[in-house]
Structures are given as structure tokens and as C-alpha cells.
Residue, then its C-alpha position, 0 to 999 in steps of 0.5 A: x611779486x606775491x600773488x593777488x588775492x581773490x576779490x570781487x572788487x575791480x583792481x588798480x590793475x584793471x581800472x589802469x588798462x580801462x583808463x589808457x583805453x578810454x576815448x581821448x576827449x579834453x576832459x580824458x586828456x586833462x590831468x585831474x582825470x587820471x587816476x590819483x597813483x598813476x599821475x605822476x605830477x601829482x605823485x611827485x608833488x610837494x603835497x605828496x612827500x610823505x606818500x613817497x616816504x611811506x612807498x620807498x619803506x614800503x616796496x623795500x620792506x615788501x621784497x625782503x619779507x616775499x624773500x623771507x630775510x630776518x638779518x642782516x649784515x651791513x658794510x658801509x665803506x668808501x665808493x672810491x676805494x679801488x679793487x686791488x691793482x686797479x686804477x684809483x680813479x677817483x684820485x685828484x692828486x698824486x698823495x690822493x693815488x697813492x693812499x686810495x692804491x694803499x687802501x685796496x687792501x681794504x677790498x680785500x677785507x670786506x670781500x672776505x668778511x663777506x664771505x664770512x657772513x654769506x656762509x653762516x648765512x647759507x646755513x640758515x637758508x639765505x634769511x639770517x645774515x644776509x649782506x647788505x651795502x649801500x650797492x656802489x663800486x668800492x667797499x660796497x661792491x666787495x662786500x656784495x662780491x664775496x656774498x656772490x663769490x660763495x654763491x649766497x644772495x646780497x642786497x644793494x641799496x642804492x640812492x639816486x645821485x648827481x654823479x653816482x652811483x650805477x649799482x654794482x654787477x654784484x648784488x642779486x637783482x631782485x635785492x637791489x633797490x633804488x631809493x630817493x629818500x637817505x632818511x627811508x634808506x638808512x632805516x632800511x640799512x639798520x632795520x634787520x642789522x644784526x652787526x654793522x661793519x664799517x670800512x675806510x670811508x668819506x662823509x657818506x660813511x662817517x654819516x653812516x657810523x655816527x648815525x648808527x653809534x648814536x642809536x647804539x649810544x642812546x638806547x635807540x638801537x639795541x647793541x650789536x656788533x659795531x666794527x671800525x675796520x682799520x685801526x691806522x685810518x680810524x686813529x688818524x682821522x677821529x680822536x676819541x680819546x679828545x672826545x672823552x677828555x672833553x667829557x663831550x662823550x662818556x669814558x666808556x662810549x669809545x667801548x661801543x665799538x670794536x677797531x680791528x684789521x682783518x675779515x677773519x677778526x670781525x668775523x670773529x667779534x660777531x661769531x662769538x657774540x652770537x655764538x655762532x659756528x666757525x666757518x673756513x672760506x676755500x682757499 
């Protein structure tokens, strides 16, 4: 945390140790003494919700400026996509096993391409580039692994869900966020993007990159990089072309993105984009 500013004023701090010191008596017991941000019935209240809102904007923001991160790199990407030669665990079926066993390769990928971008951004200090995932096991665990994998920081940004999801081992303590909110977490996904990189996926990450091509498409994002990864998958899950044909999307809004197959592809998309030195990972 950043250090507090001298005033003369009496701080939320000290104001917070004087009230759990205070002699308990039923007025000091009830829930109408406590201090407003330290009751949590009230915090968590119906009343309060753009309170909390602004707060998971706020804490997150406040972090990535303390660590003076300007850019990110985003991989969205499946949860349930295994590491290469580990179980499938989330397979329901055999058809399920063996096509999510397929899959892996796809953690491969974005591990790599996620090396790509940690070393273009240890050449500029660790605040341009910075990976980011959405903190899970699967695809979002590749990507902050290759960021590990060559030394470089990563961020996670995690939701709080039924059954899901512990953050993976991978991203940097101090960047690693929990959040209540979907609508605070996407703005903060997207914020500092500097390129969007989606891998194979379920609902989450077709939300993801939808969410994000509509942006793009209507003018509420500038154009970045936007890369599908995996020309197979993508051509059979979405038809594009259908959408055009219906004139539901313009002709050339399928340009809006790039579909590539490897780490060393997109990487190569963005670093020519932003005219970027070329990199070569060990080995």
C-alpha cells in the first residue's frame, strides 16, 4: 500500500481501533454505532451496491497504478482445458475426454504466447504488456505460467463462484484480485488492453469475446489486436460467414479479428501492429 499522507486529522485507522476499545454497553453493541465502512450488514446491504461497485473499481485500479502497469495482454480461454498429458477432469463423457485431451495443445499455446508477451514486457520495465487472465486453472493458468515461466509478473483476476474457481499458483500475489462484480471485472480486463487473445472456450469466454468485438465493432473500443486462436474450433462452433449472409453483421466485420493456430502467429500479429521488437523464447 502506498504511504499515507501526513494530516492532522484523525484517521479511519485510528478511529477503527478506538471503536473496538470502546466499553461495551447496548448502545456500543448495536449496529447503528458502528462505523459506516467497518458494518458489514450495511456494507453488504441492497442500499449499498454501487458502493461496492465503485470499491472493486477502485482497489483494483488503485494496485495496478502503485505497480505502475500502463498495458495489458489479455488471454481469455477455457477453465477446463487440461495441461498436456493430465486427466480431463472436467469431461462428462468419453466424446467429452477425449476432445478436451485434444484441446491441451491449446495450453501449450497460450503458455507460449505468453512468454511472448512477458518478454517484450521485461524490456520495458514490467508496466507495458503485462499478462492478464481471468486466474483460473486451464487456459487462464497457461498464460499466467508462461508470464512465471520467464520471470515477469502476471495478473489474475478472479470471481467468486458456486464451484469455482481458487486462483491458480501462477499469478503474482500482489495481482491477484477477487471480485464480486462480472460487470467491475470486465472493465478491468479490457481497460489497459493493448491486444485480446482468445483461446478454445465455453460460455465464459464466448461472453468474453463478444463482449469485447462489440466494443471494437461499435467504436467503444479502440481497435486492438483481437486473435481467435484455433482456426478448427472457431469454424465449427460460430459461422460468421451465416452472420454476414444475413446482413445481421456487416461484410467486413469478421476483419475485426484475426484466427491463427500458434503462440509464435499471434504474437507476431501484435508485434508488427505495434511495431514491436522480435523476441525468441529459450528453447
Amino acid at each position: 500500500m502506498a504511504t499515507r499522507a501526513h494530516t492532522p486529522l484523525r484517521t479511519s485507522v485510528e478511529d477503527l481501533d478506538a471503536a473496538k476499545r470502546a466499553p461495551s454497553t447496548p448502545q456500543t453493541e448495536s449496529a447503528a454505532f458502528r462505523l459506516a465502512f467497518s458494518d458489514e450488514e450495511f456494507m453488504t446491504s441492497e442500499d449499498t451496491r454501487g458502493v461496492r461497485f465503485q470499491l472493486e473499481y477502485l482497489k483494483t485500479e488503485y494496485r495496478l497504478r502503485e505497480h505502475g502497469i500502463r498495458s495489458t495482454v489479455v488471454l481469455f480461454g477455457g477453465a477446463r482445458i487440461p495441461e498436456p498429458g493430465k486427466p480431463a477432469w472436467a469431461a462428462r463423457n468419453e466424446t467429452q475426454k477425449q476432445n478436451l485431451e485434444a484441446a491441451s495443445r491449446y495450453y501449450d499455446e497460450a503458455r507460449r504466447f505468453a512468454q511472448y508477451a512477458s518478454l517484450t514486457s521485461r524490456a520495458l520495465n514490467f508496466r507495458d504488456y503485462v499478462v492478464v487472465t481471468g486466474g483460473g486453472p486451464g487456459v487462464m493458468e497457461a498464460g499466467n505460467r508462461g508470464a512465471a515461466d520467464v520471470g515477469a509478473p502476471s495478473i489474475g483476476l478472479n470471481i467468486v463462484l458456486p464451484h469455482e474457481q481458487a486462483p491458480n499458483t501462477y499469478i503474482t500475489p500482489d495481482l491477484c484480485f477477487n471480485f464480486h462484480y462480472f460487470a467491475t471485472r470486465k472493465i478491468h480486463f479490457l481497460l489497459r488492453a493493448r491486444a485480446v487473445a482468445i483461446f478454445p472456450g465455453g460460455f465464459g469466454t464466448l461472453d468474453e469475446f463478444f463482449e469485447t468485438l462489440t466494443l471494437i465493432q461499435t467504436g467503444r473500443m479502440e481497435r486492438v489486436p483481437l486473435l481467435l486462436f484455433g482456426k478448427e474450433f472457431w469454424n465449427k462452433v460460430i459461422n460468421f460467414e451465416a452472420l454476414a449472409d444475413a446482413g445481421t453483421i456487416a461484410p467486413d466485420d469478421p476483419h475485426l479479428f484475426t484466427v491463427v493456430d500458434s503462440a509464435e502467429d499471434g504474437w507476431n500479429v501484435i508485434r508488427e501492429h505495434y511495431n514491436l521488437p522480435e523476441v525468441t523464447l529459450a528453447g
